[in-house]
C-alpha positions in Angstrom: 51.1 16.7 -67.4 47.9 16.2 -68.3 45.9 19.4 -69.4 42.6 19.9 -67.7 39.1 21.8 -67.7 38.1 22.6 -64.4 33.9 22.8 -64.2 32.7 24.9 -61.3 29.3 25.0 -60.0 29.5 27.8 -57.2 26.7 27.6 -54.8 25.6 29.3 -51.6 26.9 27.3 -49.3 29.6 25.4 -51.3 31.5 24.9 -54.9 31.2 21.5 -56.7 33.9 20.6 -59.2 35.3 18.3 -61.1 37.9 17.9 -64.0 38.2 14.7 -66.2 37.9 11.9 -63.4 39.2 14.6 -60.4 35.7 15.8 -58.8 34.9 17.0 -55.5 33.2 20.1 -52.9 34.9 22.7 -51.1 33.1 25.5 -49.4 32.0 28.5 -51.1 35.0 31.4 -51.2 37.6 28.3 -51.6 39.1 26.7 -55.1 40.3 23.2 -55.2 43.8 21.9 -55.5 44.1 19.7 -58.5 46.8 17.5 -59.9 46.9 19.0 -63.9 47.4 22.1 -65.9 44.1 24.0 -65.8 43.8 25.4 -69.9 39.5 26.1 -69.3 37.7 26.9 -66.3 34.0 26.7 -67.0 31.5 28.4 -64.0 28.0 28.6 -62.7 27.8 31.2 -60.3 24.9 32.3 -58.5 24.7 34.9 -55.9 28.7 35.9 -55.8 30.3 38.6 -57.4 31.5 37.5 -60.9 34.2 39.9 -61.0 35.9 39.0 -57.6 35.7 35.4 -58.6 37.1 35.8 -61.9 40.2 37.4 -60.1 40.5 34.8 -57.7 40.0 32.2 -60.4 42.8 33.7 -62.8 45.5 34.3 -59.8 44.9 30.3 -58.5 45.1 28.8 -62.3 46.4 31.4 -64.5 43.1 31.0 -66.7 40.2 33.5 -67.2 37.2 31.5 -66.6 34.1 31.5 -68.4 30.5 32.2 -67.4 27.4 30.6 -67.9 24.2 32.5 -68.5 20.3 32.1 -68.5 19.2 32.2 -72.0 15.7 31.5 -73.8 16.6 28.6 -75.5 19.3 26.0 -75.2 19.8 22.6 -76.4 16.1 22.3 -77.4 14.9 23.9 -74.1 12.8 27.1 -73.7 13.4 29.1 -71.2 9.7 29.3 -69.2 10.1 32.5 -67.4 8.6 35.8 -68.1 11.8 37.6 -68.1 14.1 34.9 -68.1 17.3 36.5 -66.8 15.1 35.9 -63.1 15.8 31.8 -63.8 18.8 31.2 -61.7 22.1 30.1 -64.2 22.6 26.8 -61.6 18.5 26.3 -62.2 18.7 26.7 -66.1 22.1 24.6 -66.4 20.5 21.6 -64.5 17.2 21.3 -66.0 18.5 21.6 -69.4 20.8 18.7 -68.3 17.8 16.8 -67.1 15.6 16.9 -70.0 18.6 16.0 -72.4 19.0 13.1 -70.6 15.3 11.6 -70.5 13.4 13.7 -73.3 10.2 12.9 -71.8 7.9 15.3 -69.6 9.8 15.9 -65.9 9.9 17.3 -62.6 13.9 18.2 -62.0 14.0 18.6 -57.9 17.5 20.4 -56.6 17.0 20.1 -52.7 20.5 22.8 -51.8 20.1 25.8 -49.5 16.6 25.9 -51.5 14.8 23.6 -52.7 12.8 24.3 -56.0 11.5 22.5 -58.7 10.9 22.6 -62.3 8.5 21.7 -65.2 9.5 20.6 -68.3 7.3 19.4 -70.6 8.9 16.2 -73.7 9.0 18.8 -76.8 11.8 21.1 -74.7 9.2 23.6 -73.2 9.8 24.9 -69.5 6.9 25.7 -67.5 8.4 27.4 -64.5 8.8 25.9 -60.8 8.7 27.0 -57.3 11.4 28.2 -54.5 11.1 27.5 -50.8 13.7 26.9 -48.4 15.8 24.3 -47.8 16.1 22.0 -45.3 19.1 23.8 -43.1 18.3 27.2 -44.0 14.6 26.3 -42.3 16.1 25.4 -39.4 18.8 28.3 -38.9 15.9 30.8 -39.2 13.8 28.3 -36.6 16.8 28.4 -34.5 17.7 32.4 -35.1 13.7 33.8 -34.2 12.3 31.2 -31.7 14.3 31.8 -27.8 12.9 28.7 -26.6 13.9 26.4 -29.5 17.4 25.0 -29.6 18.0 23.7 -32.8 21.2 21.3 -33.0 22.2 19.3 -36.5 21.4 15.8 -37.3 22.8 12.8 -39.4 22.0 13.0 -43.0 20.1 9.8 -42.4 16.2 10.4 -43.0 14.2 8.9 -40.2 10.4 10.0 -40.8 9.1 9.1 -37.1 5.1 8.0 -36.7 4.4 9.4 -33.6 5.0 13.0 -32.0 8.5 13.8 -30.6 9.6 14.2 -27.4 12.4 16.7 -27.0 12.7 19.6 -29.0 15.5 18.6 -31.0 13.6 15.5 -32.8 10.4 17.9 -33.1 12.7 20.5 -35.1 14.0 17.5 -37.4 11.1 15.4 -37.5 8.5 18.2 -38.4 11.0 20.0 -41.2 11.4 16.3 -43.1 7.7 16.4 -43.1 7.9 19.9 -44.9 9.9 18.5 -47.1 8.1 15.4 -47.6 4.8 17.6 -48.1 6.4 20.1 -50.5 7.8 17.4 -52.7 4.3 15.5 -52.8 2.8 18.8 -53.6 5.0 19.5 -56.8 4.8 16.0 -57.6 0.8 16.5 -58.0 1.1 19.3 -59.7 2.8 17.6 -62.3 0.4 15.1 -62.3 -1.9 17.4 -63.1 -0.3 19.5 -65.7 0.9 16.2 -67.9 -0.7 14.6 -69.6 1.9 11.4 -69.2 3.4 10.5 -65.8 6.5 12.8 -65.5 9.8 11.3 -65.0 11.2 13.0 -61.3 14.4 13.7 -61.1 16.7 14.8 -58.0 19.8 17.1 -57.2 21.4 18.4 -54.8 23.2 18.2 -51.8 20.9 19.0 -48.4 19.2 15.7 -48.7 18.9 11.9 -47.9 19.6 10.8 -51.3 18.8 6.7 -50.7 15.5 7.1 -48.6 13.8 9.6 -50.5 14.7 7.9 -54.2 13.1 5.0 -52.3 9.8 7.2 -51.2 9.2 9.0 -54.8 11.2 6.6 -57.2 13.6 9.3 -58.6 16.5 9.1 -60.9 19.5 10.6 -58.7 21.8 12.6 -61.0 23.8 14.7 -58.6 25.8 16.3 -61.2 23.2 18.4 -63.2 24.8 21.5 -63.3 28.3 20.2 -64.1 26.7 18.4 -67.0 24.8 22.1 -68.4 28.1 23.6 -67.8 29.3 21.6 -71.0 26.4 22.0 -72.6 26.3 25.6 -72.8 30.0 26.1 -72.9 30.8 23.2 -75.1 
């Protein structure tokens, strides 16, 4: 039986994974099932308690996991922030990732429950970004604070309309994609402005259109960033 290390990028609202070719999502709180003997569980965990889901970890696969942390320098990559155990692990794994893979000015978008974005300049340095809300977590609050607005989901599909909608539910949908569309201009302008080449834009994440916005801004997808600083900082 093939021996296996499990990689584990625990988000908000779910857990990425994968382990040799095995890869997958499950909801946050949940491990998945594999076929293998887990030997090394590697983890980026943001916002859950390390200690309950080391326990969990160790009673599903017999292994102790390891963490990943925020440090000031990895791989060639400084750490931007003023005090940089602020820079989320998740952040920090996947912009390390990012830059090793291009070596060349970037803007690393990860559109999840938040969207942010980050700076990195060619030599290694880290700027800092910005943090807004994602798409879904928009619309929840929209849907929690307003009594007259009934917010219902959509398809993943990205349909930017031209002309004001007409029932609440396409107003909701329509007007956050133009948030998003506007926020991600913004940053991209901002980079503009702060290189002095044109930066190579990245994307991650999950709450997204992947096809139609890689069309609109010309990114390189690379849905796996985290998973890839994961072995990187825990080689």
């Amino acid at each position: 039986m093939n021996e296996l290390v499990l990689d584990l990028d625990v988000g908000n609202s779910y857990t990425k994974w994968r382990a040799d070719k095995q890869r997958g999502s499950v909801g946050t709180g949940e491990l998945p099932k594999l076929n293998g003997s887990i030997f090394r569980v590697r983890v980026s965990a943001v916002a859950h308690s390390e200690q309950q889901l080391s326990r969990q970890i160790q009673d599903t696969y017999g292994v102790e996991p390891e963490f990943a942390k925020t440090s000031k320098m990895l791989s060639g990559v400084r750490n931007g922030y003023d005090d940089t155990s602020q820079l989320g692990v998740d952040r920090w794994l996947a912009l390390v990732a990012a830059w090793l893979r291009v070596q060349s000015d970037l803007i690393m978008f990860d559109l999840g429950t938040a969207m942010t974005a980050d700076y990195v300049r060619a030599d290694g340095n880290h700027l800092g970004g910005y943090i807004v809300p994602g798409l879904n977590a928009m619309k929840n609050a929209l849907g929690q604070r307003t009594r007259d607005v009934q917010v219902r989901e959509k398809d993943s599909s990205f349909l930017l309309s031209e002309t004001p909608a007409t029932n609440t539910v396409d107003a909701v949908n329509f007007g956050l994609e133009r948030v998003q569309l506007g926020w991600i201009q913004s940053c991209i302008e901002i980079g503009t402005q702060t290189f002095s080449n044109t930066p190579t834009l990245i994307l991650t994440g999950g709450d997204l259109a992947v096809s139609e916005l890689c069309q609109l801004f010309r990114f390189q997808y690379c849905p796996d960033l985290v998973l890839e600083g994961l072995a990187i900082a825990l080689p």
